[in-house]
C-alpha positions, 0 to 999 in steps of 0.5 A: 877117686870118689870111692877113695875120697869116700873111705877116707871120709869114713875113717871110723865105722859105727863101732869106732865112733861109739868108742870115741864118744866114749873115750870123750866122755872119760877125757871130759871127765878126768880134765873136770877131775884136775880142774877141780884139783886146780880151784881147790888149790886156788882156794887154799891160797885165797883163804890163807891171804885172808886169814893173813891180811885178817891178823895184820890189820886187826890192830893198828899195832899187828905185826906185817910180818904175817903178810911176808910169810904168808907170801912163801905159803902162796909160792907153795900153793902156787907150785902145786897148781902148776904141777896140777896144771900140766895134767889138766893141761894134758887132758884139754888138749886131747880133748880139743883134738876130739872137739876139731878133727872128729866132732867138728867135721861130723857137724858138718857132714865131712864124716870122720876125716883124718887126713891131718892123722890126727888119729895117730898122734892122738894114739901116739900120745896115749902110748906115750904121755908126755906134757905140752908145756913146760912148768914155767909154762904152767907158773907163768899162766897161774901166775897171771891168771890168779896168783899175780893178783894175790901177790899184788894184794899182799904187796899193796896191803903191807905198803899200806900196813907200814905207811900207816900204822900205827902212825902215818909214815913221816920219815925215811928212817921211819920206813927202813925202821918198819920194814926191818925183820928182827936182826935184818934191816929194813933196806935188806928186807924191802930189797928181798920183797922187791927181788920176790916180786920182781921174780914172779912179774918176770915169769909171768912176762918171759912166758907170755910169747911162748904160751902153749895152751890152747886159745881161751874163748874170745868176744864175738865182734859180729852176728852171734849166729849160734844165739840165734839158731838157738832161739835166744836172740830170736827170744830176746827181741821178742822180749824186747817188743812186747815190753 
């Protein structure tokens, strides 16, 4: 029973370690590949809303409708993150399998287990690659990790633009009269703002409970005991002393 217990530990002999710190080091860099991918994505559409808000409040006369277009060319961006998402999403999750079920127990002196068959599923996916989340999925965590924010920015900053400019609002008739695109009038223009916006807020909400991305770090509530096997608390109160 020990020695079975034993073979079981050492899963992966010296060759097949090497080759899987290998394999980490090319996932690792194919995730900061696309997580690049995502940030310059994001950056479009950041520079896009400044450029925006920068023409519609450069005059008190400037037209809000750069703010209204500028929402569809957000939409674009926002689809192509998402669709880039589901491929980072891809290699971070083989990357976790790795971290948990190899580096993990080799930390702690279990050697390689893989009783959990982490090994094949991981091979299985390799063989055939398929995504771990749905698109709305991808849509729902962009939207509520930047693109909520930019949207809600834009929304502010027209209400702003047409309360105030060029004149304090004073009227109903004054807001449908503002809010009023060409031949389309201000109540059908405000109901299609309000239908947009309520579109992304739902997506956002309807894929919180059915989130499958991995767990995001969260705040250590007792003794950060990896700080201090680092030196770093041990550094800091040193610090703290001598001043």
């Amino acid at each position: 029973m020990e020695d079975h217990n034993s073979h079981r530990a050492e899963a992966f002999g010296p060759a097949e370690i090497g080759a899987l710190a290998h394999l980490y080091r090319g996932e690792m860099y194919q995730s900061k590949v696309w997580r690049n991918r995502l940030d310059t994505t994001a950056n479009w559409a950041i520079v896009t809303t400044g450029i925006a808000l920068s023409l519609t409040f450069s005059n008190v006369n400037a037209s809000p409708i750069p703010i209204l277009l500028v929402n569809w060319v957000v939409v674009v961006f926002l689809l192509l993150e998402a669709r880039r998402y589901l491929y980072y999403d891809l290699f971070r999750v083989r990357l976790r399998v790795i971290e948990i079920n190899f580096y993990g127990p080799l930390l702690r002196g279990q050697g390689t287990p893989i009783d959990n068959h982490w090994n094949d599923l991981l091979a299985d996916d390799y063989k055939d690659v398929r995504f771990h989340m749905s698109l709305m999925e991808a849509l729902g965590r962009r939207i509520r990790r930047i693109y909520g924010w930019i949207f809600a920015v834009l929304l502010i900053c027209y209400f702003g633009k047409i309360f105030v400019h060029p004149t304090p609002l004073s009227s109903v008739d004054q807001l449908w009269a503002r809010a009023a695109i060409g031949p389309i009038p201000g109540e059908v223009a405000l109901g299609i703002g309000l239908l947009f916006h309520s579109t992304w807020i739902a997506v956002a909400l309807l894929t919180l409970g059915s989130q499958k991305a991995l767990e995001l770090p969260h705040r250590q509530t007792g003794p950060d005991l990896l700080l201090e096997v680092a030196g770093l608390v041990a550094g800091a109160e040193k610090l703290t002393q001598a001043t």
